[in-house]
C-alpha positions in Angstrom: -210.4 124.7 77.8 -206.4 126.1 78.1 -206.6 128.7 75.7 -203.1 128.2 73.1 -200.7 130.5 72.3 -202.1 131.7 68.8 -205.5 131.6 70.3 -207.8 133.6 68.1 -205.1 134.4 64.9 -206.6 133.6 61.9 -204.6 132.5 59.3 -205.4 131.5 55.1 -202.9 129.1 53.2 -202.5 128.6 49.9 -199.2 127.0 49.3 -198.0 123.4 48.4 -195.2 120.8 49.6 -193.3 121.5 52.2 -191.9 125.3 52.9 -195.1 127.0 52.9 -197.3 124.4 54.5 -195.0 123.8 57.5 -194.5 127.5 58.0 -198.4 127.5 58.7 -198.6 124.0 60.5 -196.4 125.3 63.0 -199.0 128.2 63.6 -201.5 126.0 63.3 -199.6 123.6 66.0 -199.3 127.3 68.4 -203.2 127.4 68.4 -203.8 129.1 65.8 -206.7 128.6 62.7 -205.5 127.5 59.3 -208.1 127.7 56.5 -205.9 125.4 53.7 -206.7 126.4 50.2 -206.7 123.9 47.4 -207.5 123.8 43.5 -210.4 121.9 43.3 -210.1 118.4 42.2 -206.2 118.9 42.1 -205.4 119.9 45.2 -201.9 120.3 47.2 -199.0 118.8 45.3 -197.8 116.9 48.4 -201.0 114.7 47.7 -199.3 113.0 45.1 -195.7 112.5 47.2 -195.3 109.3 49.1 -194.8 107.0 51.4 -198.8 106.2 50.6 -200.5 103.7 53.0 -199.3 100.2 52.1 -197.7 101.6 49.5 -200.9 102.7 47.2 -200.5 106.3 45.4 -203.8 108.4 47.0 -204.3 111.7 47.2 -206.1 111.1 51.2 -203.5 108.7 51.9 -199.6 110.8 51.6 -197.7 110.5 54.9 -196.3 114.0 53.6 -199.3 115.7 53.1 -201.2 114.0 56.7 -197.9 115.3 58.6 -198.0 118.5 57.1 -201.4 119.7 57.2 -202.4 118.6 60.5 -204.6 121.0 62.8 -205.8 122.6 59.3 -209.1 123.1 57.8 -209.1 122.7 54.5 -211.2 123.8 51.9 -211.3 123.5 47.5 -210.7 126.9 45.4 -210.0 128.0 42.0 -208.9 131.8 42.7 -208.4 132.0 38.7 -212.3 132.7 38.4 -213.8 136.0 38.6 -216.0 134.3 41.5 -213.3 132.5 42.9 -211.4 135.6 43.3 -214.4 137.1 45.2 -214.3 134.3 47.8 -210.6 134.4 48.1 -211.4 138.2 48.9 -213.9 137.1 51.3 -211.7 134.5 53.1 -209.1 137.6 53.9 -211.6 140.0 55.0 -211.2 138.9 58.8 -207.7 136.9 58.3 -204.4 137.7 60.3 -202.0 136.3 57.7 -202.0 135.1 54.6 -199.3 132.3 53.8 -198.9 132.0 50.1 -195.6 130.1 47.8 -196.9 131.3 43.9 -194.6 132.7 41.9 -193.7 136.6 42.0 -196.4 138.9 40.6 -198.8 136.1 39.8 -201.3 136.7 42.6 -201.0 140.5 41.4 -202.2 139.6 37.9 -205.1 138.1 39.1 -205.7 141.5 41.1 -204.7 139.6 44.1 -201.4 141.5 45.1 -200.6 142.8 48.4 -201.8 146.3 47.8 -205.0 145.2 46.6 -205.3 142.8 50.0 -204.6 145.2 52.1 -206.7 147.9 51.1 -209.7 145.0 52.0 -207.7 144.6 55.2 -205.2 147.0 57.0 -204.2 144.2 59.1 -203.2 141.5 56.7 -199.9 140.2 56.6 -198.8 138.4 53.7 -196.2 136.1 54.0 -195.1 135.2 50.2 -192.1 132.4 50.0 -190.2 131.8 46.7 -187.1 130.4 45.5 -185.5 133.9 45.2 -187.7 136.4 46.7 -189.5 139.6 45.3 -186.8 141.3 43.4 -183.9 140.7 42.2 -182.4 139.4 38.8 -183.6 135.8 39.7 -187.3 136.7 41.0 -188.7 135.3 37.8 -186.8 131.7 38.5 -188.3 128.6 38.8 -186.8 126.2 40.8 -187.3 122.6 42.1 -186.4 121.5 45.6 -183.4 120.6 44.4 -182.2 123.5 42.6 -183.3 125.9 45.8 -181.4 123.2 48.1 -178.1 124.1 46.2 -178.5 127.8 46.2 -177.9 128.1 49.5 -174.1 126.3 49.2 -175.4 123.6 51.9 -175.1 121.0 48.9 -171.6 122.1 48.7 -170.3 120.7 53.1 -173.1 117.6 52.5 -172.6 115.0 53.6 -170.7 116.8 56.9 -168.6 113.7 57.5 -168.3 112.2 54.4 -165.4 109.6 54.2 -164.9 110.6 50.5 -164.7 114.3 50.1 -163.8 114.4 46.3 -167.7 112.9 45.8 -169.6 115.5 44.0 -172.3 117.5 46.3 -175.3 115.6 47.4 -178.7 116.9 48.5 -180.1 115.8 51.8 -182.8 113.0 51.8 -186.3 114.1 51.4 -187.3 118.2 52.0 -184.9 118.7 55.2 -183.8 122.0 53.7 -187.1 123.0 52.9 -188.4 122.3 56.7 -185.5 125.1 57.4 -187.3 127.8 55.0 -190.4 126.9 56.9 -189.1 128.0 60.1 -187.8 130.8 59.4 -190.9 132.3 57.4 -192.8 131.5 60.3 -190.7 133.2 62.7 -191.1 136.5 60.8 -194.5 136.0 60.6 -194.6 135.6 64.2 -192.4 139.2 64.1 -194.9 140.7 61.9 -197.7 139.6 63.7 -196.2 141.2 67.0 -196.3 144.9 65.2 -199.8 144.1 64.0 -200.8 143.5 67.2 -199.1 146.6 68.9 -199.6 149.1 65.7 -203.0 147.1 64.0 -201.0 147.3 60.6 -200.4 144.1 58.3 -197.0 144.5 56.1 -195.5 141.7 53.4 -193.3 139.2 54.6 -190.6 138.4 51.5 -189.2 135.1 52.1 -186.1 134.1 49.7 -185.6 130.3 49.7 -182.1 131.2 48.7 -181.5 133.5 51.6 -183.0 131.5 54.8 -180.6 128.4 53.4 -177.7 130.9 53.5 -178.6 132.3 56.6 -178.1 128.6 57.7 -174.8 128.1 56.7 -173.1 131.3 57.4 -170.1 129.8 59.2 -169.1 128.1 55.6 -169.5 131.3 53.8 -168.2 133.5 56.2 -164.6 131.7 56.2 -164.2 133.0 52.6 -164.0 136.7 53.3 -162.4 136.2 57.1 -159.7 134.0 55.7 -159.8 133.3 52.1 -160.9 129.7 51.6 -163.9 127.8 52.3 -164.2 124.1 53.7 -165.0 120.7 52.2 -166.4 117.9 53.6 -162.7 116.8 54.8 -161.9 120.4 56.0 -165.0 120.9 58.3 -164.2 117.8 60.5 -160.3 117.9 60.7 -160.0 115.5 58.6 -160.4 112.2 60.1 -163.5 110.6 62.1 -166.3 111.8 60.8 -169.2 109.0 59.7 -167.8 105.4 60.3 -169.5 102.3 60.2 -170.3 100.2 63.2 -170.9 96.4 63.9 -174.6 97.6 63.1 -174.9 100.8 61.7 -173.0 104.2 61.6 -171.2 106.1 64.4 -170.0 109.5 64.2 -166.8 110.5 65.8 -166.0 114.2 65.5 -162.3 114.7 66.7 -161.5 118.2 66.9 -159.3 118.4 70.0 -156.2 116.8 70.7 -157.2 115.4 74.2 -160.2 114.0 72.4 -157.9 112.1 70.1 -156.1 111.0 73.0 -159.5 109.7 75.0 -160.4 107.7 71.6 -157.0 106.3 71.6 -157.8 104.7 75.7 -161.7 103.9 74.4 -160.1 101.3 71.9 -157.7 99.9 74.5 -154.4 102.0 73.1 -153.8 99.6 70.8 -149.7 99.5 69.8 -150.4 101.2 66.3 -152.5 104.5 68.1 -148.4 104.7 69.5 -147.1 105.3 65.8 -145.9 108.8 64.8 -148.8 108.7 62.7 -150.7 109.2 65.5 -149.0 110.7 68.0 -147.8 113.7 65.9 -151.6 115.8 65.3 -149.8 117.2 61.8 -148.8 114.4 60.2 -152.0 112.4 61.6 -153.9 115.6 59.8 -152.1 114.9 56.9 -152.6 111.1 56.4 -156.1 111.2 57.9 -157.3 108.0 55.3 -154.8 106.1 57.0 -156.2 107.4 60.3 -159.2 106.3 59.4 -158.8 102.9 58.2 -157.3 102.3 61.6 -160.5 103.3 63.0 -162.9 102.2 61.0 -161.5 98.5 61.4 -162.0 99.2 65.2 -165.7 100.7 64.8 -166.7 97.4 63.3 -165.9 95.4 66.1 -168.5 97.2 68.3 -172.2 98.2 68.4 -173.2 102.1 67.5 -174.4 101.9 70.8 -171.3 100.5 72.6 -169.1 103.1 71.1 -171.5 106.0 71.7 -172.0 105.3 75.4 -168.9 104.0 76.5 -167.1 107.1 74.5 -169.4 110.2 75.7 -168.2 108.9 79.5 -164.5 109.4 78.7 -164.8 112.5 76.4 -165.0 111.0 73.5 -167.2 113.1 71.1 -169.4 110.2 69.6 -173.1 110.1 68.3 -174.8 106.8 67.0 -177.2 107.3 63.4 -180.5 106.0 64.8 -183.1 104.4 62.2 -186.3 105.5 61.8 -187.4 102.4 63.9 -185.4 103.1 66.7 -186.6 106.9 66.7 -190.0 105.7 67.0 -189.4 103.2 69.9 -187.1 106.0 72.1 -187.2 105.6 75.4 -186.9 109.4 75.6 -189.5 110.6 73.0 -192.1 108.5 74.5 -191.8 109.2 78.0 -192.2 112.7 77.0 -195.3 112.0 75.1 -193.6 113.1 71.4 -195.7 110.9 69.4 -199.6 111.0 69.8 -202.2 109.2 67.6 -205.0 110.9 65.4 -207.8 109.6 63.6 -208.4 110.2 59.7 -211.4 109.3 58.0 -209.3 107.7 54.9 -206.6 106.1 56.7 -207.5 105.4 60.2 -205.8 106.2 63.6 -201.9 106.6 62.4 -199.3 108.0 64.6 -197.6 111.7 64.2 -195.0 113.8 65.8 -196.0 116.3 67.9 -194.1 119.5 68.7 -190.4 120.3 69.6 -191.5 122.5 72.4 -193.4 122.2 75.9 -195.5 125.3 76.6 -196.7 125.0 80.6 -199.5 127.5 80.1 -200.2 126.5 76.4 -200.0 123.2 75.6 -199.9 121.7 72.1 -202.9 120.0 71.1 -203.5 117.1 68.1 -206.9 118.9 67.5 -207.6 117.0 63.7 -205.8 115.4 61.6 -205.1 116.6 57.8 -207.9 117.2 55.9 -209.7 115.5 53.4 -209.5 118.1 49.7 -212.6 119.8 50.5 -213.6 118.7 53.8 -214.4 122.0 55.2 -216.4 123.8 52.0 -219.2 123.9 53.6 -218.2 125.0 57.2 -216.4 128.0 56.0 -218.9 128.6 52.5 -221.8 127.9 54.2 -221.8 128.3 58.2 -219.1 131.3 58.0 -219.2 133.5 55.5 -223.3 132.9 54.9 -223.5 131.5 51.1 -226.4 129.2 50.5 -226.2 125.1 50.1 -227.6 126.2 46.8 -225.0 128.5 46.0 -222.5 126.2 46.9 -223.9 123.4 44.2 -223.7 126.2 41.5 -220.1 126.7 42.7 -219.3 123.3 42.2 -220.7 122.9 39.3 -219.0 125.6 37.7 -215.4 124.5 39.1 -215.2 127.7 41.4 -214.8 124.9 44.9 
Protein backbone atom coordinates (compact mmCIF):
# COMPACT_ATOMS: atom_id res chain seq x y z
CA UNK A 1 0.00 0.00 0.00
CA UNK A 2 1.38 3.85 -1.02
CA UNK A 3 2.68 4.84 2.16
CA UNK A 4 1.13 8.79 2.98
CA UNK A 5 2.82 11.63 3.73
CA UNK A 6 2.50 11.60 7.69
CA UNK A 7 3.07 7.93 7.48
CA UNK A 8 3.97 6.66 10.96
CA UNK A 9 3.32 10.35 13.14
CA UNK A 10 1.33 9.73 15.84
CA UNK A 11 -0.73 12.19 17.07
CA UNK A 12 -3.40 12.55 20.49
CA UNK A 13 -6.45 15.10 20.30
CA UNK A 14 -8.29 16.36 22.86
CA UNK A 15 -10.05 19.37 21.60
CA UNK A 16 -13.71 20.27 20.55
CA UNK A 17 -15.61 22.11 17.55
CA UNK A 18 -13.85 23.26 15.02
CA UNK A 19 -10.14 24.98 15.44
CA UNK A 20 -8.61 22.16 17.15
CA UNK A 21 -10.26 19.21 15.48
CA UNK A 22 -9.56 20.42 11.97
CA UNK A 23 -6.01 21.29 12.75
CA UNK A 24 -5.68 17.39 13.46
CA UNK A 25 -8.09 16.17 10.65
CA UNK A 26 -5.85 17.68 8.28
CA UNK A 27 -2.96 15.53 9.75
CA UNK A 28 -5.04 12.95 10.03
CA UNK A 29 -6.16 13.55 6.08
CA UNK A 30 -1.73 13.68 5.36
CA UNK A 31 -1.62 9.96 6.79
CA UNK A 32 -1.16 10.41 9.81
CA UNK A 33 -2.80 8.62 13.28
CA UNK A 34 -5.27 10.56 15.33
CA UNK A 35 -6.27 8.97 18.75
CA UNK A 36 -9.51 11.58 19.49
CA UNK A 37 -10.05 11.94 23.14
CA UNK A 38 -13.46 12.45 24.54
CA UNK A 39 -15.21 12.88 28.14
CA UNK A 40 -17.01 9.91 28.55
CA UNK A 41 -20.64 9.97 27.98
CA UNK A 42 -20.26 13.72 26.97
CA UNK A 43 -18.09 13.70 24.43
CA UNK A 44 -16.92 16.44 21.77
CA UNK A 45 -19.11 19.51 21.78
CA UNK A 46 -19.63 19.42 18.03
CA UNK A 47 -21.81 16.31 18.81
CA UNK A 48 -24.53 18.46 19.83
CA UNK A 49 -24.13 21.09 16.62
CA UNK A 50 -26.23 20.40 13.67
CA UNK A 51 -27.39 19.82 10.60
CA UNK A 52 -28.35 16.17 12.31
CA UNK A 53 -29.56 13.48 9.81
CA UNK A 54 -33.22 14.36 8.86
CA UNK A 55 -33.03 16.88 11.05
CA UNK A 56 -32.90 14.69 14.54
CA UNK A 57 -30.38 16.12 17.34
CA UNK A 58 -27.83 12.86 17.89
CA UNK A 59 -24.69 12.90 19.15
CA UNK A 60 -23.52 9.94 16.14
CA UNK A 61 -25.44 11.72 13.76
CA UNK A 62 -23.75 15.88 13.44
CA UNK A 63 -22.68 16.59 9.97
CA UNK A 64 -20.12 18.85 11.91
CA UNK A 65 -18.63 16.41 13.99
CA UNK A 66 -18.72 13.26 10.90
CA UNK A 67 -16.72 16.04 8.66
CA UNK A 68 -14.49 16.86 11.20
CA UNK A 69 -13.29 13.82 12.72
CA UNK A 70 -12.90 11.72 9.83
CA UNK A 71 -9.75 9.38 9.56
CA UNK A 72 -9.70 9.47 13.53
CA UNK A 73 -9.87 6.93 16.18
CA UNK A 74 -11.62 7.84 18.81
CA UNK A 75 -11.63 6.82 22.20
CA UNK A 76 -13.71 7.98 25.85
CA UNK A 77 -11.56 9.75 28.83
CA UNK A 78 -11.96 11.55 31.90
CA UNK A 79 -8.23 12.97 32.49
CA UNK A 80 -9.78 14.70 35.77
CA UNK A 81 -9.21 11.26 37.59
CA UNK A 82 -6.04 10.23 39.18
CA UNK A 83 -6.31 7.04 36.80
CA UNK A 84 -7.41 8.86 34.00
CA UNK A 85 -4.48 11.06 34.26
CA UNK A 86 -2.31 7.93 34.15
CA UNK A 87 -3.76 6.74 30.84
CA UNK A 88 -3.58 10.22 29.36
CA UNK A 89 0.16 9.78 30.40
CA UNK A 90 0.29 6.56 28.77
CA UNK A 91 -1.38 7.70 25.50
CA UNK A 92 1.68 10.33 25.15
CA UNK A 93 4.42 8.05 25.93
CA UNK A 94 4.94 7.14 22.10
CA UNK A 95 2.85 10.21 20.60
CA UNK A 96 4.40 12.84 18.10
CA UNK A 97 1.96 15.69 18.98
CA UNK A 98 -0.40 16.44 21.15
CA UNK A 99 -3.30 18.78 19.82
CA UNK A 100 -5.19 20.24 22.79
CA UNK A 101 -7.88 23.74 22.93
CA UNK A 102 -8.34 23.83 27.14
CA UNK A 103 -7.98 26.89 28.65
CA UNK A 104 -4.47 28.25 29.73
CA UNK A 105 -2.88 26.46 32.75
CA UNK A 106 -5.71 24.01 33.15
CA UNK A 107 -3.93 20.89 31.84
CA UNK A 108 -0.99 22.15 34.27
CA UNK A 109 -3.28 21.94 37.28
CA UNK A 110 -4.08 18.68 36.69
CA UNK A 111 -0.19 17.94 36.44
CA UNK A 112 -0.63 17.74 32.79
CA UNK A 113 1.44 20.83 31.66
CA UNK A 114 4.00 20.86 29.01
CA UNK A 115 6.91 20.38 31.32
CA UNK A 116 5.46 17.61 32.94
CA UNK A 117 4.76 15.90 29.18
CA UNK A 118 7.78 16.26 28.15
CA UNK A 119 9.81 15.04 30.72
CA UNK A 120 7.63 11.46 29.85
CA UNK A 121 8.57 12.32 26.23
CA UNK A 122 11.43 14.51 24.79
CA UNK A 123 9.81 14.46 21.60
CA UNK A 124 6.29 15.66 22.20
CA UNK A 125 5.02 18.58 20.69
CA UNK A 126 2.19 20.21 22.16
CA UNK A 127 0.21 22.28 20.09
CA UNK A 128 -2.23 24.30 22.71
CA UNK A 129 -4.92 26.78 20.77
CA UNK A 130 -6.86 29.44 22.68
CA UNK A 131 -8.68 32.45 22.10
CA UNK A 132 -5.74 34.64 23.20
CA UNK A 133 -2.76 32.49 23.69
CA UNK A 134 -0.37 31.73 26.68
CA UNK A 135 0.30 35.05 28.10
CA UNK A 136 -0.80 38.10 27.92
CA UNK A 137 -3.46 40.26 29.84
CA UNK A 138 -6.27 38.29 28.04
CA UNK A 139 -4.84 34.58 28.50
CA UNK A 140 -7.42 33.97 31.17
CA UNK A 141 -10.42 35.04 28.59
CA UNK A 142 -13.14 33.06 27.62
CA UNK A 143 -14.52 33.44 24.40
CA UNK A 144 -17.18 32.12 22.13
CA UNK A 145 -16.73 31.74 18.40
CA UNK A 146 -18.16 34.73 18.04
CA UNK A 147 -16.21 36.83 20.28
CA UNK A 148 -12.74 35.27 18.80
CA UNK A 149 -14.23 35.99 15.24
CA UNK A 150 -14.30 39.81 16.08
CA UNK A 151 -10.88 39.92 17.65
CA UNK A 152 -9.31 39.56 14.71
CA UNK A 153 -11.06 43.01 13.01
CA UNK A 154 -12.43 40.52 10.02
CA UNK A 155 -15.99 41.29 11.58
CA UNK A 156 -15.15 44.85 10.90
CA UNK A 157 -14.61 44.55 6.22
CA UNK A 158 -17.61 41.62 6.46
CA UNK A 159 -19.56 41.27 4.28
CA UNK A 160 -16.53 42.44 1.53
CA UNK A 161 -19.16 43.69 -0.91
CA UNK A 162 -21.82 44.68 1.06
CA UNK A 163 -24.29 47.12 -0.75
CA UNK A 164 -24.94 48.82 2.65
CA UNK A 165 -21.79 49.66 4.42
CA UNK A 166 -23.31 51.72 7.40
CA UNK A 167 -24.76 47.98 8.57
CA UNK A 168 -23.14 47.13 11.70
CA UNK A 169 -20.28 44.14 11.44
CA UNK A 170 -21.56 40.71 10.80
CA UNK A 171 -19.87 37.34 11.49
CA UNK A 172 -19.44 34.92 8.67
CA UNK A 173 -21.94 32.01 8.55
CA UNK A 174 -21.08 28.97 10.43
CA UNK A 175 -17.11 28.49 11.88
CA UNK A 176 -15.30 29.82 8.50
CA UNK A 177 -12.97 31.80 10.79
CA UNK A 178 -12.33 29.13 12.96
CA UNK A 179 -11.35 26.67 9.84
CA UNK A 180 -8.56 29.58 9.37
CA UNK A 181 -7.11 29.03 13.01
CA UNK A 182 -7.10 25.42 12.06
CA UNK A 183 -4.75 25.83 9.38
CA UNK A 184 -2.56 27.68 10.61
CA UNK A 185 -1.96 25.64 13.90
CA UNK A 186 -1.41 22.82 11.76
CA UNK A 187 1.08 24.38 9.69
CA UNK A 188 3.31 25.05 12.79
CA UNK A 189 2.76 21.86 13.87
CA UNK A 190 3.97 20.62 10.61
CA UNK A 191 7.12 23.28 11.35
CA UNK A 192 7.67 21.85 14.66
CA UNK A 193 7.42 18.44 13.61
CA UNK A 194 10.24 19.16 10.92
CA UNK A 195 12.85 20.16 14.02
CA UNK A 196 11.64 17.11 15.89
CA UNK A 197 12.49 15.10 13.18
CA UNK A 198 15.98 16.71 12.42
CA UNK A 199 16.89 17.56 16.26
CA UNK A 200 14.45 14.57 18.09
CA UNK A 201 13.19 17.47 20.38
CA UNK A 202 9.31 18.23 20.91
CA UNK A 203 8.65 22.16 21.84
CA UNK A 204 4.96 23.94 22.60
CA UNK A 205 3.20 25.27 19.85
CA UNK A 206 1.12 28.57 21.28
CA UNK A 207 -1.69 29.20 19.02
CA UNK A 208 -3.63 32.68 19.64
CA UNK A 209 -7.11 32.62 17.96
CA UNK A 210 -6.77 36.36 18.03
CA UNK A 211 -3.41 36.45 16.23
CA UNK A 212 -3.91 33.75 13.21
CA UNK A 213 -7.28 35.87 12.39
CA UNK A 214 -5.09 38.99 12.30
CA UNK A 215 -2.43 37.47 10.47
CA UNK A 216 -5.34 36.97 7.93
CA UNK A 217 -6.34 40.37 7.47
CA UNK A 218 -3.19 42.23 7.57
CA UNK A 219 -3.78 44.26 4.49
CA UNK A 220 -6.90 45.99 6.48
CA UNK A 221 -4.68 46.68 9.43
CA UNK A 222 -1.68 47.59 7.78
CA UNK A 223 -3.40 50.60 5.87
CA UNK A 224 -3.74 52.30 9.38
CA UNK A 225 -0.05 52.84 10.12
CA UNK A 226 0.99 53.12 6.16
CA UNK A 227 -1.67 55.75 5.60
CA UNK A 228 -3.79 56.67 8.41
CA UNK A 229 -7.20 55.21 7.79
CA UNK A 230 -8.62 51.86 7.49
CA UNK A 231 -11.34 50.60 4.94
CA UNK A 232 -15.03 49.77 5.20
CA UNK A 233 -17.07 47.65 3.35
CA UNK A 234 -17.54 50.56 0.65
CA UNK A 235 -13.82 51.50 0.78
CA UNK A 236 -12.33 47.99 0.06
CA UNK A 237 -14.26 47.62 -3.39
CA UNK A 238 -14.13 51.23 -4.82
CA UNK A 239 -17.19 51.80 -4.05
CA UNK A 240 -19.54 50.42 -6.49
CA UNK A 241 -20.12 46.62 -7.76
CA UNK A 242 -19.58 44.56 -5.25
CA UNK A 243 -22.55 41.80 -4.40
CA UNK A 244 -25.50 42.36 -6.79
CA UNK A 245 -28.38 40.25 -7.35
CA UNK A 246 -29.03 38.34 -10.49
CA UNK A 247 -32.17 36.98 -12.31
CA UNK A 248 -31.36 33.87 -9.90
CA UNK A 249 -29.04 34.48 -7.42
CA UNK A 250 -26.03 36.87 -6.60
CA UNK A 251 -23.13 38.08 -8.85
CA UNK A 252 -20.12 39.75 -7.82
CA UNK A 253 -18.61 42.43 -9.87
CA UNK A 254 -15.35 43.86 -8.43
CA UNK A 255 -14.48 47.00 -10.50
CA UNK A 256 -11.20 48.25 -9.59
CA UNK A 257 -9.79 49.42 -12.89
CA UNK A 258 -11.04 51.90 -15.17
CA UNK A 259 -10.80 49.74 -18.39
CA UNK A 260 -12.80 47.24 -16.40
CA UNK A 261 -15.48 49.75 -15.91
CA UNK A 262 -15.36 50.41 -19.44
CA UNK A 263 -15.60 46.40 -20.50
CA UNK A 264 -18.82 46.34 -18.04
CA UNK A 265 -20.20 49.24 -19.79
CA UNK A 266 -19.94 47.07 -23.61
CA UNK A 267 -21.11 43.66 -21.55
CA UNK A 268 -24.54 45.50 -20.95
CA UNK A 269 -24.79 46.77 -24.52
CA UNK A 270 -23.49 50.60 -23.56
CA UNK A 271 -26.61 51.53 -22.75
CA UNK A 272 -27.23 55.61 -23.30
CA UNK A 273 -27.13 56.28 -19.40
CA UNK A 274 -23.39 54.32 -18.97
CA UNK A 275 -22.63 57.74 -21.44
CA UNK A 276 -23.71 60.20 -18.47
CA UNK A 277 -20.92 62.18 -16.71
CA UNK A 278 -21.87 60.06 -13.98
CA UNK A 279 -20.21 57.44 -15.54
CA UNK A 280 -17.86 58.62 -17.63
CA UNK A 281 -16.03 60.77 -15.05
CA UNK A 282 -14.22 57.76 -12.48
CA UNK A 283 -14.45 60.63 -9.51
CA UNK A 284 -17.72 61.64 -9.63
CA UNK A 285 -18.93 57.93 -10.49
CA UNK A 286 -16.73 57.19 -7.03
CA UNK A 287 -18.62 59.64 -5.42
CA UNK A 288 -22.20 58.70 -6.36
CA UNK A 289 -21.49 54.95 -6.42
CA UNK A 290 -25.49 54.12 -5.00
CA UNK A 291 -26.50 55.69 -8.09
CA UNK A 292 -23.94 53.58 -9.89
CA UNK A 293 -25.23 50.82 -8.52
CA UNK A 294 -28.85 51.11 -8.96
CA UNK A 295 -27.99 51.36 -12.64
CA UNK A 296 -26.47 48.10 -12.38
CA UNK A 297 -28.25 46.23 -10.28
CA UNK A 298 -31.44 46.88 -12.46
CA UNK A 299 -29.24 45.41 -15.37
CA UNK A 300 -27.98 42.23 -13.18
CA UNK A 301 -31.59 41.24 -12.85
CA UNK A 302 -32.20 40.83 -16.25
CA UNK A 303 -29.65 38.04 -16.60
CA UNK A 304 -28.58 34.65 -15.03
CA UNK A 305 -25.41 34.57 -12.42
CA UNK A 306 -24.25 32.47 -14.91
CA UNK A 307 -24.83 34.59 -18.05
CA UNK A 308 -23.08 37.51 -16.48
CA UNK A 309 -20.17 35.52 -15.07
CA UNK A 310 -19.21 33.90 -18.40
CA UNK A 311 -20.05 36.30 -20.83
CA UNK A 312 -18.09 39.03 -18.53
CA UNK A 313 -14.69 37.01 -17.60
CA UNK A 314 -14.36 36.73 -21.77
CA UNK A 315 -14.29 40.53 -22.13
CA UNK A 316 -12.38 41.42 -18.85
CA UNK A 317 -14.98 41.94 -16.87
CA UNK A 318 -14.06 40.84 -13.29
CA UNK A 319 -17.31 38.82 -12.36
CA UNK A 320 -17.86 35.66 -10.04
CA UNK A 321 -21.36 33.99 -9.60
CA UNK A 322 -22.34 32.90 -5.57
CA UNK A 323 -22.91 29.18 -6.12
CA UNK A 324 -25.40 27.26 -3.62
CA UNK A 325 -24.57 24.53 -1.80
CA UNK A 326 -26.42 22.37 -4.44
CA UNK A 327 -24.62 23.51 -7.27
CA UNK A 328 -21.19 22.95 -5.34
CA UNK A 329 -22.15 19.51 -4.96
CA UNK A 330 -23.17 18.80 -8.57
CA UNK A 331 -19.76 20.78 -10.14
CA UNK A 332 -18.75 19.60 -13.10
CA UNK A 333 -15.18 20.41 -11.90
CA UNK A 334 -15.22 18.97 -8.34
CA UNK A 335 -16.41 15.70 -9.55
CA UNK A 336 -14.34 15.02 -12.42
CA UNK A 337 -11.52 15.49 -10.06
CA UNK A 338 -12.90 13.04 -7.59
CA UNK A 339 -13.50 15.95 -4.59
CA UNK A 340 -16.32 14.19 -3.03
CA UNK A 341 -15.99 10.44 -2.11
CA UNK A 342 -18.51 8.34 0.05
CA UNK A 343 -17.80 6.61 3.53
CA UNK A 344 -19.66 4.31 5.51
CA UNK A 345 -20.75 5.08 9.27
CA UNK A 346 -22.28 2.60 11.31
CA UNK A 347 -24.99 5.28 12.68
CA UNK A 348 -25.75 7.01 9.68
CA UNK A 349 -24.94 5.00 6.66
CA UNK A 350 -22.79 5.68 3.54
CA UNK A 351 -23.05 9.80 3.33
CA UNK A 352 -20.89 11.82 1.19
CA UNK A 353 -17.69 14.05 2.35
CA UNK A 354 -15.17 16.39 0.96
CA UNK A 355 -11.98 15.25 0.47
CA UNK A 356 -8.74 17.21 0.34
CA UNK A 357 -7.80 20.58 -1.36
CA UNK A 358 -4.58 19.07 -2.49
CA UNK A 359 -3.35 16.17 -4.99
CA UNK A 360 -0.17 14.48 -3.73
CA UNK A 361 1.24 12.08 -6.87
CA UNK A 362 3.29 10.03 -4.47
CA UNK A 363 0.88 10.30 -1.43
CA UNK A 364 -2.48 10.23 -2.16
CA UNK A 365 -5.25 11.16 0.24
CA UNK A 366 -7.20 8.29 1.41
CA UNK A 367 -11.08 8.19 3.05
CA UNK A 368 -9.64 5.40 5.42
CA UNK A 369 -12.90 5.64 8.19
CA UNK A 370 -15.32 7.71 8.82
CA UNK A 371 -15.83 9.71 12.25
CA UNK A 372 -15.98 7.70 15.12
CA UNK A 373 -18.60 6.55 17.16
CA UNK A 374 -17.75 8.19 21.34
CA UNK A 375 -15.86 5.34 22.30
CA UNK A 376 -15.46 3.23 19.40
CA UNK A 377 -11.84 2.59 19.67
CA UNK A 378 -11.53 1.92 23.85
CA UNK A 379 -10.70 -1.21 23.43
CA UNK A 380 -8.24 -1.17 20.44
CA UNK A 381 -6.04 1.40 22.08
CA UNK A 382 -6.91 0.17 26.17
CA UNK A 383 -6.75 -3.19 25.35
CA UNK A 384 -4.70 -4.36 22.08
CA UNK A 385 -2.19 -1.22 22.49
CA UNK A 386 -1.22 -0.30 25.56
CA UNK A 387 -1.92 -4.01 27.22
CA UNK A 388 -4.77 -3.30 30.00
CA UNK A 389 -7.06 -6.27 30.58
CA UNK A 390 -10.97 -6.53 29.23
CA UNK A 391 -11.30 -6.72 33.07
CA UNK A 392 -9.59 -3.69 33.76
CA UNK A 393 -11.41 -1.89 31.21
CA UNK A 394 -15.02 -2.93 32.90
CA UNK A 395 -13.65 -1.41 36.24
CA UNK A 396 -12.71 1.66 34.15
CA UNK A 397 -16.04 2.08 33.00
CA UNK A 398 -17.61 1.53 35.87
CA UNK A 399 -15.77 4.03 37.68
CA UNK A 400 -16.30 6.82 34.82
CA UNK A 401 -12.40 6.86 34.07
CA UNK A 402 -13.54 5.70 29.86
Amino acid sequence: MTETALNGVKVVELCNLVAGPYCAKMMADLGAEVIKVEKPGVGDEARRRGPFLNDIPHPERSGLFLYLNTNKLGITLNIETKKGKGLFKELLLEADILVEDNPPGMLANLGLGYDVLSELNLRLIMTSITPFGQSGPYKDYKAYPLNSFHSGAEGYITPTGDPFPDRPPLKIARYAWEYEVGIHSMLATLGALYYQRATGLGQQVDISKQEALVDINTFELLAYPYVGWYPNRATVLNLFGGILQAKDGYGHLALYEEVQWDNLAKLMGNPDWTKEELFTNPDVRRQRSGEVNKHVAGWMREHTKYEIYHKGQKIGVPTGAYQTPEEIMNSEQLNSRGFFVELDHSEVGRITYPTAPYRFSKTPWRGRQAAPLLGEHNEEIYHKRLGHSKGELARFRGLGVI
